[in-house]
C-alpha positions as CSV (number, residue, x, y, z in Angstrom):
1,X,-4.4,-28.5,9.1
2,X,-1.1,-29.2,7.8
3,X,-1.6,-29.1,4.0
4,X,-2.7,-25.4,5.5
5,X,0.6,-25.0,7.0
6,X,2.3,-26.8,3.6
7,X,0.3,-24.3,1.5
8,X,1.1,-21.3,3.7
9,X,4.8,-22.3,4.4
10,X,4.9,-22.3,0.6
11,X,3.9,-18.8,0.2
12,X,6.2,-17.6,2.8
13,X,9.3,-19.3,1.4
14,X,8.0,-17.5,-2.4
15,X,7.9,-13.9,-0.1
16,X,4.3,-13.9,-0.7
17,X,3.0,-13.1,2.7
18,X,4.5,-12.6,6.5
19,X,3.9,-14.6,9.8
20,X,3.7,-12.6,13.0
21,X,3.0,-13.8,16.7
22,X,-0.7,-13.3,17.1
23,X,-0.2,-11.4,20.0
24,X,0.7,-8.7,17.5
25,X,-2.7,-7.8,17.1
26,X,-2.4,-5.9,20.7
27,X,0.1,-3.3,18.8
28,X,-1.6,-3.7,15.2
29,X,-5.1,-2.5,15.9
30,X,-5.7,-2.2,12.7
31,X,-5.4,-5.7,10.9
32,X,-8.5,-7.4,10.7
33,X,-7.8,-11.1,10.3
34,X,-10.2,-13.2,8.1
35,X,-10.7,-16.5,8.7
36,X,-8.8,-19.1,6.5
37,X,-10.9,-21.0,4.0
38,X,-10.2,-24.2,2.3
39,X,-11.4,-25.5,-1.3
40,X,-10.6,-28.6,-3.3
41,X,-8.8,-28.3,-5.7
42,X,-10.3,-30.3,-9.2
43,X,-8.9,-34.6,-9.6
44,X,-6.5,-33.6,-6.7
45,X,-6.4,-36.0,-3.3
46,X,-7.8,-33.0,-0.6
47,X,-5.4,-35.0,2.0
48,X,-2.6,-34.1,-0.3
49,X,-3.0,-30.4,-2.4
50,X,-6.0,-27.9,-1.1
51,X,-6.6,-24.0,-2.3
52,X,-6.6,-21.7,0.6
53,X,-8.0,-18.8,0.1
54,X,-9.6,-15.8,2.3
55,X,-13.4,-15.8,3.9
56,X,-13.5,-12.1,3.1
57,X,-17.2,-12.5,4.0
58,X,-16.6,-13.6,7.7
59,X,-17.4,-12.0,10.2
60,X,-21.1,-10.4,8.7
61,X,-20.8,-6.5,9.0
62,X,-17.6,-5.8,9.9
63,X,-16.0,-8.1,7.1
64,X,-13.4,-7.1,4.5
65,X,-16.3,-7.5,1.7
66,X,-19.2,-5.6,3.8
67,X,-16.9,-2.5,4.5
68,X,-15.5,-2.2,0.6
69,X,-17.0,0.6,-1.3
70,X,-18.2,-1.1,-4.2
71,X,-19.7,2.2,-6.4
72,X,-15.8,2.5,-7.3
73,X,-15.5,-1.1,-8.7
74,X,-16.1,-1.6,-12.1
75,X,-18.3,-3.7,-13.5
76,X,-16.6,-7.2,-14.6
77,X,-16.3,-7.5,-18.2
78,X,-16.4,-11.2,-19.9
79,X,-15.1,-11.9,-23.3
80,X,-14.5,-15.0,-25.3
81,X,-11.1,-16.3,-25.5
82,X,-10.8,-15.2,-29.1
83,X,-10.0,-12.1,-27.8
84,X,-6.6,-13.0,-26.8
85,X,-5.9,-15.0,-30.0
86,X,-6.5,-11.3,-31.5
87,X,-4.3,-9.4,-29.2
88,X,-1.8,-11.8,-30.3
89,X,-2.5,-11.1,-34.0
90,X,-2.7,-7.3,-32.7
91,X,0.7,-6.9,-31.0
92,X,2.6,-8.8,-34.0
93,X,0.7,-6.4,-36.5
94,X,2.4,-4.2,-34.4
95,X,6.5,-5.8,-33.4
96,X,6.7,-8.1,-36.8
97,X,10.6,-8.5,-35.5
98,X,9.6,-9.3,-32.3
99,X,8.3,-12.8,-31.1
100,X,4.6,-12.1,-29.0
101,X,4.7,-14.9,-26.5
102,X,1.8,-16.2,-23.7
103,X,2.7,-16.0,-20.1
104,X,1.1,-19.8,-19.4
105,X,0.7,-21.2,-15.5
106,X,-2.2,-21.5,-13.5
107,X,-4.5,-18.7,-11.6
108,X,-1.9,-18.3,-9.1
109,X,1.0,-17.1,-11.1
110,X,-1.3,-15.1,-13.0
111,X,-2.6,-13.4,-9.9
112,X,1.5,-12.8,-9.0
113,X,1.3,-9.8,-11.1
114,X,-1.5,-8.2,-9.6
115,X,-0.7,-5.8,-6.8
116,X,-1.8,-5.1,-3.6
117,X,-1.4,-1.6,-2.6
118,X,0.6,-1.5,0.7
119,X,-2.1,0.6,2.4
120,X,-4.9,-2.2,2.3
121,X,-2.5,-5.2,3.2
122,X,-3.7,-5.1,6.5
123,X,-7.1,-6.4,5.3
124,X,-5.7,-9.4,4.3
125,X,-4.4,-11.1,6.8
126,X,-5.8,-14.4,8.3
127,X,-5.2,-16.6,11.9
128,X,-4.1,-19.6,12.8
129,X,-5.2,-20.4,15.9
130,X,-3.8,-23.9,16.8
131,X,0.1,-22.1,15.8
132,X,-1.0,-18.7,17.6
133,X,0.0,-17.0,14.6
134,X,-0.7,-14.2,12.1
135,X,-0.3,-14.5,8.8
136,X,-0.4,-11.3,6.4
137,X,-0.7,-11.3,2.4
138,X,1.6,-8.0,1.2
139,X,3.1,-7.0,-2.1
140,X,6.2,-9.5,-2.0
141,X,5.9,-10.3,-5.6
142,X,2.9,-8.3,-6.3
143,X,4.2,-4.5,-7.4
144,X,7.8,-5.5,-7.9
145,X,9.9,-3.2,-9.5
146,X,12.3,-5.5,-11.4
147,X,11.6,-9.5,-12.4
148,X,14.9,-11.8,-13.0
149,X,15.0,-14.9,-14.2
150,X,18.7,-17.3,-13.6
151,X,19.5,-20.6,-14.3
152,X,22.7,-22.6,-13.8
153,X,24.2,-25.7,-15.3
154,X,27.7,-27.0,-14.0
155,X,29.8,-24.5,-16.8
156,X,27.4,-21.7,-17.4
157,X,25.3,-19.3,-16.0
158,X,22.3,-17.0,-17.7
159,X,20.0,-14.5,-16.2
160,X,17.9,-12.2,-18.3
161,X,15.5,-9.3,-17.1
162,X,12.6,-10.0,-20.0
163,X,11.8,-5.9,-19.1
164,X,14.6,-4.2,-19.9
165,X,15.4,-7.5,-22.2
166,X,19.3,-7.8,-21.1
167,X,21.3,-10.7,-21.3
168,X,24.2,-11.6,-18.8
169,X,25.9,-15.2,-19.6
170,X,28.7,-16.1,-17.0
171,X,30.9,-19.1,-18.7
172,X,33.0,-20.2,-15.7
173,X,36.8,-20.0,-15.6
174,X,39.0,-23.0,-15.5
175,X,39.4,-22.2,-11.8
176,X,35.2,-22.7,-11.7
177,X,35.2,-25.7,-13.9
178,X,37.3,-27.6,-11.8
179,X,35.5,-26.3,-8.5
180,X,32.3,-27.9,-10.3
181,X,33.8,-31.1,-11.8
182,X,35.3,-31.8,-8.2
183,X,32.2,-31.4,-6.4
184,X,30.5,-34.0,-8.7
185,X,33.4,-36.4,-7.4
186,X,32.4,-35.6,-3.5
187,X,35.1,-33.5,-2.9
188,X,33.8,-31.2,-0.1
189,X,33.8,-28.0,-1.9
190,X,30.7,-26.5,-1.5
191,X,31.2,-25.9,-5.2
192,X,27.3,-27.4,-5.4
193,X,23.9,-26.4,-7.6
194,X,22.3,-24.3,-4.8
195,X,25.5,-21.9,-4.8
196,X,25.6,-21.8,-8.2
197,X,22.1,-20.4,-8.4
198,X,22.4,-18.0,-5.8
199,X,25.7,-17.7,-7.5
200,X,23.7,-16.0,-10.4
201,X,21.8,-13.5,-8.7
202,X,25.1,-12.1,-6.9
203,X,26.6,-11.6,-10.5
204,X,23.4,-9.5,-12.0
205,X,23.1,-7.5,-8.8
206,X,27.1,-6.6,-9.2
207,X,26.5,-6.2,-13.4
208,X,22.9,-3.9,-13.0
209,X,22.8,-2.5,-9.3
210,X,24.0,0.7,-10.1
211,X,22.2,0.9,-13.8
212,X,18.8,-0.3,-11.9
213,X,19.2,2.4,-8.8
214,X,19.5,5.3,-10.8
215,X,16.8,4.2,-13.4
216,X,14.1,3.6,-10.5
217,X,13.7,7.0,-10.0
218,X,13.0,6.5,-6.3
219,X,14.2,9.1,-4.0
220,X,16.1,8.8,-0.9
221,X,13.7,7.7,2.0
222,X,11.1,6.4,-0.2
223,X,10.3,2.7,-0.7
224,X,13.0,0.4,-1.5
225,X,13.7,-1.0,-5.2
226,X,11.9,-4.5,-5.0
227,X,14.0,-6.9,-7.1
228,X,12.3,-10.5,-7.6
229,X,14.4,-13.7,-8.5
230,X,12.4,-16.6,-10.3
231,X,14.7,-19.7,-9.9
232,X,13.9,-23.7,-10.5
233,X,15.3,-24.7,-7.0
234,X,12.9,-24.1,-3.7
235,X,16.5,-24.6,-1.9
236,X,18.2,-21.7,-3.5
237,X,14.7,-19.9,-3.0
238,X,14.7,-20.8,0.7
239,X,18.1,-19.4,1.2
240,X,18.0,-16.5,-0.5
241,X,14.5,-15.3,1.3
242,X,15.9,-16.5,4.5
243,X,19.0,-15.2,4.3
244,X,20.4,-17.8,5.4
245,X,22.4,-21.5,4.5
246,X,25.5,-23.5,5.7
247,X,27.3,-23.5,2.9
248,X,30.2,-20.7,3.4
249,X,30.5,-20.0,-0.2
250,X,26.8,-19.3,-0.3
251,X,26.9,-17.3,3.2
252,X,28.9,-15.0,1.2
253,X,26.7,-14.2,-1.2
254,X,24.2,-13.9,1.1
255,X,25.9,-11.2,3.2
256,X,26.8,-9.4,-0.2
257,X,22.8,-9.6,-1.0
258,X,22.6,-7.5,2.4
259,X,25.6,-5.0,1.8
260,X,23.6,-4.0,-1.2
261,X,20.1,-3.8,0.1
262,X,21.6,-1.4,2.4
263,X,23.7,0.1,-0.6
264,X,21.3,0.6,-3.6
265,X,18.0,0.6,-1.0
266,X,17.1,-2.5,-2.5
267,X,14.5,-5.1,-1.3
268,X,14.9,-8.4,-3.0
269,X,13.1,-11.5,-3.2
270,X,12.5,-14.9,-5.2
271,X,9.9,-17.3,-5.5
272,X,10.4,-20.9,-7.3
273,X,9.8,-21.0,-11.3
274,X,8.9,-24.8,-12.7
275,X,11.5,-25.9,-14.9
276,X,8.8,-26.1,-18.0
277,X,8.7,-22.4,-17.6
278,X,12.3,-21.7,-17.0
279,X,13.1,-21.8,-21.0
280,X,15.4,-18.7,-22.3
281,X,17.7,-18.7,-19.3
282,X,17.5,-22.5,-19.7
283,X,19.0,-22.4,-23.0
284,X,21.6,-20.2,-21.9
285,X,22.3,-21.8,-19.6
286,X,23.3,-24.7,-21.7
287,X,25.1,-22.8,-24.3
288,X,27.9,-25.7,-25.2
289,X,25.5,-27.8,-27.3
290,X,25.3,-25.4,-30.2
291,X,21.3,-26.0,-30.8
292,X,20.8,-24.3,-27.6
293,X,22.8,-21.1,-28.3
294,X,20.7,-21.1,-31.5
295,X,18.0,-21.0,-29.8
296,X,18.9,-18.7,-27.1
297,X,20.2,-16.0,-30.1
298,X,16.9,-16.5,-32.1
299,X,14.6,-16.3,-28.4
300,X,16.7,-13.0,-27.5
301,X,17.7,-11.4,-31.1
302,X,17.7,-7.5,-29.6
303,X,18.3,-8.2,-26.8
304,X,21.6,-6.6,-25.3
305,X,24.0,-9.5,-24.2
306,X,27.1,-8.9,-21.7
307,X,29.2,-10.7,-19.7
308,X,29.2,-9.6,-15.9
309,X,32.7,-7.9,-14.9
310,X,33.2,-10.5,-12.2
311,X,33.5,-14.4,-11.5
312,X,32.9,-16.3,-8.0
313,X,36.9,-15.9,-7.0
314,X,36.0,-11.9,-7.5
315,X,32.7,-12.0,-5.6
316,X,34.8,-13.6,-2.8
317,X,36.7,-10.7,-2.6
318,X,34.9,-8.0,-2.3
């Protein structure tokens, strides 16, 4: 039971799902809860790393599979995995300037870009009936309107929307520099990683807020612009989906991240990237050793590259 509460705890951190009281259910006539199902996972200890997934097949006639309308479901197609080693060939037929790259990860990032349409999230929710709680899959990542990717060293920081393919690099001020250097001596600073990365997504949402509210085409009253962080840190994740840390450098980012949810109508999010993955940003963010700003010119040749019309001090100050 509690590599089902590590598992689901993970997914909540990443904004992946919700967790309600179950005693919701008495205003929510509506959810139907499946139970949760659990499935090794291949060469992994089962006391250590599960897959939980959905029964959708539980309980018989009433179940999320026995009440789907399946004459409007297409029939599964199977090809070979040639077929992606052509669409590769295909799309740089097509972009010869532009490098074709493979989003690579397992089924479960994969399945982060497929969306769940807000009107059927209901369906897929599950109990836990030890914890008395409710715990709903929605759209957090799924559907989101905007994907940004930061990373952070201890002089710069990168964060690139691979979309819209804009480039923001941050190299900190002497005033910074210090803040940094004198936090790796234990001076009491809060001058620390975690900031720093959360740090990064207050300086894009000051840079592109405006650009990204009126380009979303949203109107007033309608759904909020979902913005989606990928970081390396489950720290930075946790504090930015919580809203939350002790830090007070960090608190104020955190209530700036508010002021413009309610500003721009935003909704944002993050969810934790592996460091393997992390690479363009990484380069950037590592832009003193000149191999890496080679790299990061050659990954992001067209892309547009700016430098964000604010530092931490300014941030503070708003």
């Amino acid at each position: 039971m509690n590599i089902v509460r590590k598992d689901i705890r993970k997914e909540q951190d990443g904004g992946s799902c919700i967790e309600e009281d179950l005693n919701v259910l008495s205003l929510w006539p509506e959810v139907s809860p499946s139970p949760f199902c659990v499935e090794d996972k291949s060469n992994q200890d089962p006391t250590a790393s599960v897959r939980v997934i959905h029964d959708l097949s539980y309980p018989d006639a009433i179940s999320v599979n026995a009440v789907t309308g399946k004459s409007n479901i297409p029939p599964a197609e199977y090809e070979h995995c040639g077929v992606i080693a052509k669409q590769i060939l295909h799309q740089s037929d097509l972009h010869p300037d532009t490098n074709v790259e493979i989003l690579v990860g397992g089924v479960t990032l994969a399945l982060r870009h497929l969306s769940i349409h807000s009107e059927y999230v209901h369906m897929l929710s599950d109990r836990l009936e030890l914890d008395n709680a409710l715990v709903i899959d929605h759209s957090a990542f799924f559907g989101c309107d905007i994907v940004i990717e930061t990373d952070t060293s201890n002089n710069i920081v990168c964060v690139l929307e691979r979309a819209a393919q804009p480039v923001l690099v941050h190299r900190f001020f002497s005033r910074e520099l210090d803040h940094a250097a004198r936090f790796l001596l234990d001076h009491a600073n809060n001058f620390e990683i975690n900031y720093r990365k959360l740090l990064a997504r207050g300086l894009a949402v000051r840079a592109w807020g405006a650009s990204w509210e009126s380009s979303s085409g949203t109107d007033a009253g309608s759904r909020p612009i979902h913005i989606h962080f990928r970081i390396d840190s489950t720290s930075a994740v946790a504090w930015q989906n919580e809203m939350a840390s002790r830090n007070p450098r960090t608190q104020v980012i955190i209530r700036l991240l508010g002021y413009w949810k309610v500003t721009y109508g935003f909704r944002f999010s993050s969810s934790h990237v592996a460091g393997a993955e992390d690479i363009i940003d990484d380069f950037g963010s590592r832009l003193t050793d000149p191999s890496h700003h080679f790299l990061l010119s050659k990954l992001t040749h067209g892309w547009s590259h700016v430098s964000p019309p604010i530092d931490s001090a300014g941030l503070e100050q708003i």
